[in-house]
C-alpha positions in Angstrom: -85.6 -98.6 161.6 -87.9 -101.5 161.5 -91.9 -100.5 162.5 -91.5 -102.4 166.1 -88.5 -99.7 166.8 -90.9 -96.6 165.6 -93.6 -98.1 167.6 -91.6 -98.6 170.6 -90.1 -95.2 170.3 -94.1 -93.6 170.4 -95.0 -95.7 172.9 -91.3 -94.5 175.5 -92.7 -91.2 174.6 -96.5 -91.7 175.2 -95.8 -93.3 178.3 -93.6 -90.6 179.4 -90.1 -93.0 180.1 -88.3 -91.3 177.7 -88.5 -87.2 177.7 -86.9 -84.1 176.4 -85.2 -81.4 178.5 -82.9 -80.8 180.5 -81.4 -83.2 183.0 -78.5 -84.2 185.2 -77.6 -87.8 184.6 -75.2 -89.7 187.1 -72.6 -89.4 184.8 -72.6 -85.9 186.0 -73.4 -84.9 182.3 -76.1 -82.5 181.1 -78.5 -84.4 178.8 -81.4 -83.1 176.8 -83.1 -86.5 177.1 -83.9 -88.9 179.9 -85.1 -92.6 179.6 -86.3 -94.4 182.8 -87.7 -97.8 182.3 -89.5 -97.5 186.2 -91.9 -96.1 184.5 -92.8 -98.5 183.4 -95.3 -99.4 186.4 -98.5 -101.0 185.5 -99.6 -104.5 184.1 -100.2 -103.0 180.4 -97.1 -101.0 180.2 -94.9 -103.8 181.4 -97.0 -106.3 179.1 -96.0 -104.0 175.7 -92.3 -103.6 177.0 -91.9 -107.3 177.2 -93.1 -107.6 173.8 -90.9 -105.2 172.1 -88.0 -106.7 174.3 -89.3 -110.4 172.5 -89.5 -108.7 169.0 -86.0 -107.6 169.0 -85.1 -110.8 170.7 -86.7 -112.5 167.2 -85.1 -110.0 164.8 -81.6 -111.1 166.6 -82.4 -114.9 164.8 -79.9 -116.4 167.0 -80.3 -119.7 169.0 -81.2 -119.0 173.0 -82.0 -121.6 175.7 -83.5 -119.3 178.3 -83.7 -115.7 179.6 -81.7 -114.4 182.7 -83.1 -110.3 184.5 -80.5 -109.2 186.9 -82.1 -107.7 190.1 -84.1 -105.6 190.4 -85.0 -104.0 187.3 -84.4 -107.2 185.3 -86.9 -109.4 187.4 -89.9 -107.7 185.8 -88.4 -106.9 182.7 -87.1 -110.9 182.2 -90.9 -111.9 183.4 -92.8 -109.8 180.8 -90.5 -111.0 177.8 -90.4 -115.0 178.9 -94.1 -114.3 178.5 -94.1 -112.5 175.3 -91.9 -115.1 173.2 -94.2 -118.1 174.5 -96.7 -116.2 172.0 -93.9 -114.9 169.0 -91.8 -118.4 169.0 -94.6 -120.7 170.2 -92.6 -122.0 173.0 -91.9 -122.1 177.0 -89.3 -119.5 177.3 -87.7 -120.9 181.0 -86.3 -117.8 182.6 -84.1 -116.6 186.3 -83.1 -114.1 188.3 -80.5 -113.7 191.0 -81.3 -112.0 194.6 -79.4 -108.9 195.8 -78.3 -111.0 199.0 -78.1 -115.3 199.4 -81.0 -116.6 201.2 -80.1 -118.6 204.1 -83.4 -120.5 204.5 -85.6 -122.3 202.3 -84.1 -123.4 199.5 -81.6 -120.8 199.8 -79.1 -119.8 197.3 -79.4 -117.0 195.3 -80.7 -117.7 192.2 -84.8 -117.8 191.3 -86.3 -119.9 188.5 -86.0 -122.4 186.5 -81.8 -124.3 186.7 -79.2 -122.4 184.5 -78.5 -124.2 181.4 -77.4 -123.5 177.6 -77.1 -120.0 175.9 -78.8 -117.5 178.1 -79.4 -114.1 177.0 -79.4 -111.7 179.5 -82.4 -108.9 179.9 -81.6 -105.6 181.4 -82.8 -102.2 181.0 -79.8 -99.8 180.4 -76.2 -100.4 180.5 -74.0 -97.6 182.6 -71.3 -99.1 184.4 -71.8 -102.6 183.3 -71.7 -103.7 187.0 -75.3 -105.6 186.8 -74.2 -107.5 183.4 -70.6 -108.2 184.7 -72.2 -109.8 187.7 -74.8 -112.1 185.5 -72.4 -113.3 183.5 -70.2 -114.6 186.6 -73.4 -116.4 188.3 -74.3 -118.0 184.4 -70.8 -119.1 183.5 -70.8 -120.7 187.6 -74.2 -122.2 186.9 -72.5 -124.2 183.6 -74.0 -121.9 180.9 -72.8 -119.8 178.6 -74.5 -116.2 178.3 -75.4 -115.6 174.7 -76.6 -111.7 174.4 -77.5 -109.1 176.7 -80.9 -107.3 175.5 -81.3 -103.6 176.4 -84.3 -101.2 176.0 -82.3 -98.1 174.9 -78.6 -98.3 174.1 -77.5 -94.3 174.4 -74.1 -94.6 172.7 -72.5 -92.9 174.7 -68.5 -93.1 175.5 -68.0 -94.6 179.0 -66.4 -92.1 181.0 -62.2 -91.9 180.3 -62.7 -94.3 177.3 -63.1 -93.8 173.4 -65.2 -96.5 172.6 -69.0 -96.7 174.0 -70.6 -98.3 177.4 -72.0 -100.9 175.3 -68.7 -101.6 173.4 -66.8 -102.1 176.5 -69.3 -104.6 178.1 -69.1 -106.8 174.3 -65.2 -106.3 174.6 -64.8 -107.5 178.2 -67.2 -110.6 178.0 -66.7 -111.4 174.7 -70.7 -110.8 173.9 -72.9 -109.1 171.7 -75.4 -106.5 173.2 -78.7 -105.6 171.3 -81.0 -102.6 171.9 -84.4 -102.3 171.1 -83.1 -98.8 170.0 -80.2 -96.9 170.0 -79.8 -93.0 170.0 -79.3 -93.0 166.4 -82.9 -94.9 166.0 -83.9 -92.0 168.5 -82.3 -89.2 165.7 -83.7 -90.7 162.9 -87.2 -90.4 164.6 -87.6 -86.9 165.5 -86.2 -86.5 161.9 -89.5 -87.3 160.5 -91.6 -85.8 163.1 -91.9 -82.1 162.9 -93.4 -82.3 166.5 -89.9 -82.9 168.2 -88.1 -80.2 165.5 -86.8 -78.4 168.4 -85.3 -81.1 170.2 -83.2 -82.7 167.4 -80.6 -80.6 167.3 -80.1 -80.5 171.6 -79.8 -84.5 170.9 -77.3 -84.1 167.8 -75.4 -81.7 170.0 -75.1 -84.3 172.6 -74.3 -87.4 170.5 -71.2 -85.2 168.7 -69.7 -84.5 172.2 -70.4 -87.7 174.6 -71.4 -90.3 171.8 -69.4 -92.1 169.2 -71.9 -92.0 166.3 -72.0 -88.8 163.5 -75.8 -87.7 164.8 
């Protein structure tokens, strides 16, 4: 793991987004860890998200025109990195995001920000379904651009249900595009490997990643 991934793992812990127990996920499946990026709620939280998002975004070292945060969750997620990268790269990160329904007024349309154009990498939170990713990549391709990466905060590894390969390996398959976490479950397992404070939830999360994930744990 690189430091920004061990400091990003302490700081999903210290903020209390990511937790150990036991809980129902809507997957129906019984996990003994749950991540949820609404907790991240206040300016200094969201501020220290965006730059881990934009630190993995410059450990990629791949070229990117813009940023794209599907709604809802992506709008404040695709803010706080656009402003994070004008710091890392030096430059004026453009960024969008798409509304839930067209406006009819106004401008209208349903796209917010600054025109679709080039590579655009694609800022989300989790990937389940795939749904919000599929639907980005439709509006980008329809705008003229080309999606270049979808950026996640956790990637869980996890087999989609009825498939042998992993949610995140179905969404690369299907759009033909590379998806980056800021950590994945086996970051998470190498983690509590070197901390003796999370011993007793190590093997719970080994236990899971043998029967739902596709990794060795």
């Amino acid at each position: 793991m690189e430091q920004y991934q061990r400091e990003f793992v302490d700081f999903i812990i210290d903020t209390g987004a990511l937790r150990f127990g036991a809980f129902t996920l809507k997957s129906g499946r019984n996990s003994p860890y749950f991540f949820n990026a609404g907790l991240f709620n206040s300016g200094s939280t969201l501020r220290k998200l965006g730059e881990f998002y934009a630190r993995a975004i410059a450990a990629w070292k791949r070229p990117f025109d813009m940023l794209f945060g599907p709604a809802y969750k992506g709008i404040p997620l695709v803010s706080a990195t656009a402003i994070a990268l004008t710091h890392i790269n030096g430059g004026d990160i453009p960024y969008a995001f798409n509304r839930k329904e067209i406006k009819d007024h106004g401008e209208g349309g349903r796209l917010v920000g600054a025109h679709l154009r080039g590579r655009v990498i694609i800022i989300d939170d989790v990937i389940s379904a795939g749904l919000s990713v599929a639907s980005s990549v439709t509006l980008i391709r329809e705008a003229g651009a080309e999606p270049a990466a979808v950026f996640i905060a956790l990637d869980r590894e996890e087999r989609a249900k009825g498939s042998s390969i992993r949610a995140t390996q179905a969404i690369e398959n299907q759009h033909q595009l590379p998806v980056r976490a800021i950590v994945t479950l086996t970051d998470l397992l190498d983690y509590l490997r070197t901390r003796a404070e999370y011993t007793e939830h190590l093997e719970a999360v080994r236990q899971y990643q043998r029967q739902y994930g596709t990794g060795n744990g």
